[in-house]
N, C-alpha and C positions, 0 to 999 in steps of 0.2 A: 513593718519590716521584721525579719527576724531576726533572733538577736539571742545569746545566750541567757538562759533562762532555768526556773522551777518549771516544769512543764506540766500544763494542767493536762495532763491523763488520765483516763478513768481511774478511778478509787482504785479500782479491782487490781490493776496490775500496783504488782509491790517488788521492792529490789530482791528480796530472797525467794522472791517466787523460780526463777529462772534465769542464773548468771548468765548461761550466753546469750539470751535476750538484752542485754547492758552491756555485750562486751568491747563496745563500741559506740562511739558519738552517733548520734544519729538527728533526724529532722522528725518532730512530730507535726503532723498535717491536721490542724481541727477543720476534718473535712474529707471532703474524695481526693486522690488520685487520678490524674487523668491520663492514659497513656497515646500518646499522638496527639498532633496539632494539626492536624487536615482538619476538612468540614465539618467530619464526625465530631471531632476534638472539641473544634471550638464552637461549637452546636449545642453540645451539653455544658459547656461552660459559661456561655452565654447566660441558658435557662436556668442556671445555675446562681450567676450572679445575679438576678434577676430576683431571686429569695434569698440573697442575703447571704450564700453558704460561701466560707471560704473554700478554695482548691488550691490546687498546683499544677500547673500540666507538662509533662516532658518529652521532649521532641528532642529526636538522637540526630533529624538536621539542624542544619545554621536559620533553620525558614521554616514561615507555616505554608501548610499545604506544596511539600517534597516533592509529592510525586508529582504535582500540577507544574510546580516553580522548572524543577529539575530534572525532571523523566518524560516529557512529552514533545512530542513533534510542533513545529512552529506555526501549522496550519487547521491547526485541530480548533473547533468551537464544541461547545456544550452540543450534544447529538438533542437533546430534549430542550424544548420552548423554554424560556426563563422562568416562566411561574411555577415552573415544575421542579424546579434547583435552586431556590431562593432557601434560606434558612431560617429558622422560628426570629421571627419580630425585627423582619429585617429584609426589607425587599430590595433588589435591584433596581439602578435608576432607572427612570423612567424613559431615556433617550439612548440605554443600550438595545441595541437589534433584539429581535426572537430568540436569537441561537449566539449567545457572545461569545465571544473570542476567548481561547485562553488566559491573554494578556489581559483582557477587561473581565473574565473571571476569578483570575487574581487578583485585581484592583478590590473586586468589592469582597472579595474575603479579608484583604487589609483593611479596609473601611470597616469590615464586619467588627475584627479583634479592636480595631480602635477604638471605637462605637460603645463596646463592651467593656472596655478596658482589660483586656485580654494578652497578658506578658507570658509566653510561655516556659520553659528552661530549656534554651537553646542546646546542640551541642551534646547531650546528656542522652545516653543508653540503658535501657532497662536491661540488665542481664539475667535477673529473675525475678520474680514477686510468688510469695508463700504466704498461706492463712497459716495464724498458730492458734489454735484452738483454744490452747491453754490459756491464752488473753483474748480471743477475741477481736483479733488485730490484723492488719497485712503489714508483711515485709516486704518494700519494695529497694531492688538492692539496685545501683547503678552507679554508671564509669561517664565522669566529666571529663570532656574530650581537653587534653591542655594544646597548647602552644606551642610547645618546649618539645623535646623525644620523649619524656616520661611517660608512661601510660597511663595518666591522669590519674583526679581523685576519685577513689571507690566515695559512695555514697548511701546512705541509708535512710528509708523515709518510711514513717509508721504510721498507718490510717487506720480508719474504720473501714472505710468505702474504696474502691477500684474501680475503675473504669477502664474495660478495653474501649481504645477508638484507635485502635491504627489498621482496621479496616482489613477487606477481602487482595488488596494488590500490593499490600507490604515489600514483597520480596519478587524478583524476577522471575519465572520458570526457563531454565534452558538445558530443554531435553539433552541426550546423546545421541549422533550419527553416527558411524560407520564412516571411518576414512575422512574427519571435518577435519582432526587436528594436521592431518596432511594434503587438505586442499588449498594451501595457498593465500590466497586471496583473503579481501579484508572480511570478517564477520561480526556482527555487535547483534546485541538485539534492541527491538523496538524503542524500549526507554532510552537507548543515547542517541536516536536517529533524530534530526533536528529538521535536516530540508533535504531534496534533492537534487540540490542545487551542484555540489560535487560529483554527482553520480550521471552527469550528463554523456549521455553517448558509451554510457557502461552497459554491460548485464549482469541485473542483477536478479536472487534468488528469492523471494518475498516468503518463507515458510509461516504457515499460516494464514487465515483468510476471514478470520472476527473482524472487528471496526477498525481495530488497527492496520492488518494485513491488507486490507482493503482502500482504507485509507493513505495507507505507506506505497501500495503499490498507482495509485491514485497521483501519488502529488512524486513521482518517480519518473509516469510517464508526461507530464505538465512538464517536467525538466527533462526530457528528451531522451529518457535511460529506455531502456530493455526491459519491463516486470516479468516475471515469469513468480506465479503465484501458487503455491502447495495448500490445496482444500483436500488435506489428508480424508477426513470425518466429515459428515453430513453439516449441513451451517443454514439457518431461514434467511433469506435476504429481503427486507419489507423496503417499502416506500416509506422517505421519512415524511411523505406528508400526503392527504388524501384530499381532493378537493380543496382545497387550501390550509384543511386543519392538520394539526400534527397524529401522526399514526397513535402516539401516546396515548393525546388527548383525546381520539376515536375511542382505542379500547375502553378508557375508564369511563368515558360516556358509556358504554355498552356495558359495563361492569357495573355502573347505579341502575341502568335497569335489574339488576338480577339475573341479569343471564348467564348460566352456566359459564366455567373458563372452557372446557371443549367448546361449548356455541360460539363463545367471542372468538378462539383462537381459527376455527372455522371459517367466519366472516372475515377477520383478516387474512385468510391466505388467500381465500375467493376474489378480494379485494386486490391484494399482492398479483397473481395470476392476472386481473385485467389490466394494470399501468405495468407491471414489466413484462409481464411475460413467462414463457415456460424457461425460468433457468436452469434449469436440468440438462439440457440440449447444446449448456455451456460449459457444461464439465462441474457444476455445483448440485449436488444433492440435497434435498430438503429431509429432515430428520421427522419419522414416524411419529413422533407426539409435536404437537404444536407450541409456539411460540413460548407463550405467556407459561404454559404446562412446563416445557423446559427451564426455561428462566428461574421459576419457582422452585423446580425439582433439582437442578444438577445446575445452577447457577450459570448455564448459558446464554449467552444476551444475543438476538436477532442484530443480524448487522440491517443499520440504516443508511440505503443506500445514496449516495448523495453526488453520483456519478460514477462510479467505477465500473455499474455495468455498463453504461456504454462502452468506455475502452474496452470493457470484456467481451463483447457484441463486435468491435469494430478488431477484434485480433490485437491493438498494443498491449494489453495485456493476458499474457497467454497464462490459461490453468492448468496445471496437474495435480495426477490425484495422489502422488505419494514421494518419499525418495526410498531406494535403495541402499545409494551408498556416494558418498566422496571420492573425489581423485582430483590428483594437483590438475587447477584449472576447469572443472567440470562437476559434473553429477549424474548417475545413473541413476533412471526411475523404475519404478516394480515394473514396466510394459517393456524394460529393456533399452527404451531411446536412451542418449546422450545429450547433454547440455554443455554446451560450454558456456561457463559463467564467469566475471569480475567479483563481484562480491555475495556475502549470503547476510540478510535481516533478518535477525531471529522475531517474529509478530505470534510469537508461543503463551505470552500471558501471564498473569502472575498470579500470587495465592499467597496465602497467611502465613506471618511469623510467629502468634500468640506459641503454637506448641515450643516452639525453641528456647522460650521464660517463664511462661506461667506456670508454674507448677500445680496443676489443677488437673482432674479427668473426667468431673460430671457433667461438666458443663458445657466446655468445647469438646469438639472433636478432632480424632487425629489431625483433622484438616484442618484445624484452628478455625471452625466455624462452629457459631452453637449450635448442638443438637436441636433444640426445638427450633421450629420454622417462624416465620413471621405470624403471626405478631405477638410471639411468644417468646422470640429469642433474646430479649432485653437482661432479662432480670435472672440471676444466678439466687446461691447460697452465698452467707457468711458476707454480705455488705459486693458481691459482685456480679459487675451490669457491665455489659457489652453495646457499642453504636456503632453501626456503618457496618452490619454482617447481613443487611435485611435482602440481600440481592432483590432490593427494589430501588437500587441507586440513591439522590441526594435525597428525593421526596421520605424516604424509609428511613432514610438516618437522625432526618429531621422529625419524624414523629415519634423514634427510638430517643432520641436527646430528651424530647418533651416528658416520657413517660420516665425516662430515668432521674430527670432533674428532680421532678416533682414528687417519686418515690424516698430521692436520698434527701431533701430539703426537707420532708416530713420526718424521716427519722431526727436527722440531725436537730431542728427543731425541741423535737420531743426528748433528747439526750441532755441539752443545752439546757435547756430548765429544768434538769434534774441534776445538772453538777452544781446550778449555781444553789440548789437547797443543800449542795453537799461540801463540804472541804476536805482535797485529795491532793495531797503534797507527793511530791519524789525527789528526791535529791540524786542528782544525777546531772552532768553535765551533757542536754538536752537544747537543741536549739527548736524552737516552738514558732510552728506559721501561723498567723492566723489572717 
């Protein structure tokens, strides 16, 4: 527990080295930093516990796994077979379906943190985290959420190690239109849509056309609404399963042969074209580099289809290919027609917060994504490692956890048998995790 303390810090740092480094109480962590408490989060914590190293992890929800608990629709299952989304040393039961439910993939991610004993610091905001060169250290600075109107306690926590894991969908994307603030009607976007269940006998405006868009327009027309579906940009639409096996588990079978990723993403489309057909003739375009190629490169994911094109075959939901502009009650598209619509779901997407705290520029980029690509994108400078950027979904986060546990367990390790040959006092009012 922690508890006011002498904190064992490295030797190196000393109180006259640097008053504003002390100018304030703070948490010393012997150990990483974890930021997020999703999969990635508690992935690396897990392998973490697992040698022995203390952490901490901070989660600015009330819950692990936010955006699963809090931001998804009520019909959604895992799009990929369960052995594919299971997390290092810790499988799924054996009597959940292929594809589990959100609610039963939440289940085993509580089982997961229990399992591990995995408490993370509810509530709590990272507002920045700084390396100081001069120690050798991170600053990680953040706002505990109070009760009361106050704007809670600022906080301060000092590592060696940091870990991003709040992942590629932190934060919502929602573009701007032309004339939306004076259209009227209800708009939200994807993460608060729950069911379609309200939207019965509506039209409504589905922008967008990923798993989501597709998905939302899907379980809109099951409840008797109107879709009408915006595939602005090109989008692959695959079968989510081939002969009974999953599209997944086809390509990475063709991926241990050695086959080029143009050969496999080839065979999948060839594949694609015989079970649905030419969607193009539907109003959805298929984008000049293939699947797997996209995915990797510009972190597009192929939607997997798991009915929507038939509605989209059978006319309940209708696609266009752009908007123009807003008006109370309706919408103008670039070909000029008119819509008259009830409400607008924004299915736009989301992207990274890292740049809006980390104060770092080698490592991520502006996109809050690291610069080097899989499977290289783990491991920074100066004790910091990134999981859940691999835009290879759960399986990549889970070998990203592996590879970072095992690299900060080794330092940590080898630091740890060098204080205990050494005695390195501070006097300082110091609360000390371990």
């Amino acid at each position: 527990m922690p508890n006011t303390c002498l904190a064992n810090m490295p030797p190196m740092v000393q109180a006259s080295d640097h008053e504003d480094f002390f100018a304030r109480p703070c948490i010393w962590v012997n150990g990483p930093v974890i930021v997020g408490a999703g999969p990635s989060g508690l992935a690396v914590g897990a392998c973490l516990k697992e040698q022995g190293v203390p952490l901490i992890i901070l989660e600015r929800a009330n819950c692990i796994a936010s955006l699963w608990q809090n931001r998804t629709y009520d019909r959604l299952k895992l799009h990929l077979p369960k052995q594919f989304c299971q997390l290092p040393n810790f499988p799924f039961p054996e009597e959940f379906p292929e594809y589990p439910t959100k609610y039963q993939f939440i289940e085993y991610l509580e089982s997961y943190a229990k399992h591990f004993h995995i408490s993370p610091n509810f509530n709590e905001t990272v507002q920045s985290a700084k390396y100081e060169q001069t120690f050798g250290l991170w600053r990680v600075q953040t706002t505990r959420e109070s009760s009361s109107n106050d704007p809670g306690d600022q906080v301060e926590y000092i590592c060696r190690w940091l870990v991003v894991a709040t992942g590629e969908n932190a934060e919502k994307v929602v573009p701007e239109f032309e004339g939306l603030e004076e259209f009227g009607g209800d708009v939200m976007h994807a993460c608060d849509y729950k069911s379609g269940e309200s939207y019965s006998g509506k039209r409504v405006l589905v922008v967008g056309c990923g798993n989501s868009g597709m998905e939302v327009s899907l379980d809109l027309c099951n409840y008797n609404a109107e879709p009408s579906m915006v595939a602005r940009g090109p989008v692959h639409v695959l079968p989510r399963e081939v002969l009974g096996k999953s599209t997944f588990e086809v390509a990475v079978s063709l991926m241990k042969w050695q086959l080029p990723l143009w050969s496999v993403d080839k065979i999948l489309l060839i594949l694609a074209r015989l079970i649905l057909g030419n969607v193009e003739k539907y109003g959805l375009r298929r984008p000049s580099m293939g699947p797997l190629q996209l995915k990797n490169t510009a972190g597009k994911t192929p939607v997997l289809d798991i009915g929507a094109l038939q509605k989209i075959r059978s006319g309940e939901i209708k696609v266009v290919r752009g908007i123009k502009r807003f008006y109370p009650g309706g919408v103008e598209l670039p070909n000029g027609e008119h819509l008259k619509i009830d409400s607008v779901i924004l299915a736009t997407g989301y992207r990274s917060n890292v740049p809006s705290w980390l104060k770092e520029n080698e490592f991520f980029s502006k996109d809050g994504i690291p610069k080097n690509p899989f499977p290289d994108g783990w491991k920074g400078k100066a004790g910091l490692y990134a999981v859940g950027f691999t835009r290879k979904g759960l399986s990549g986060a889970s070998l990203d956890a592996i590879s970072v546990a095992h690299d900060i367990a080794k330092s940590w390790k080898e630091e740890t048998k060098q204080k205990r040959k050494s005695i390195g006092t501070l006097h300082r009012r110091c609360i000390s995790h371990f």
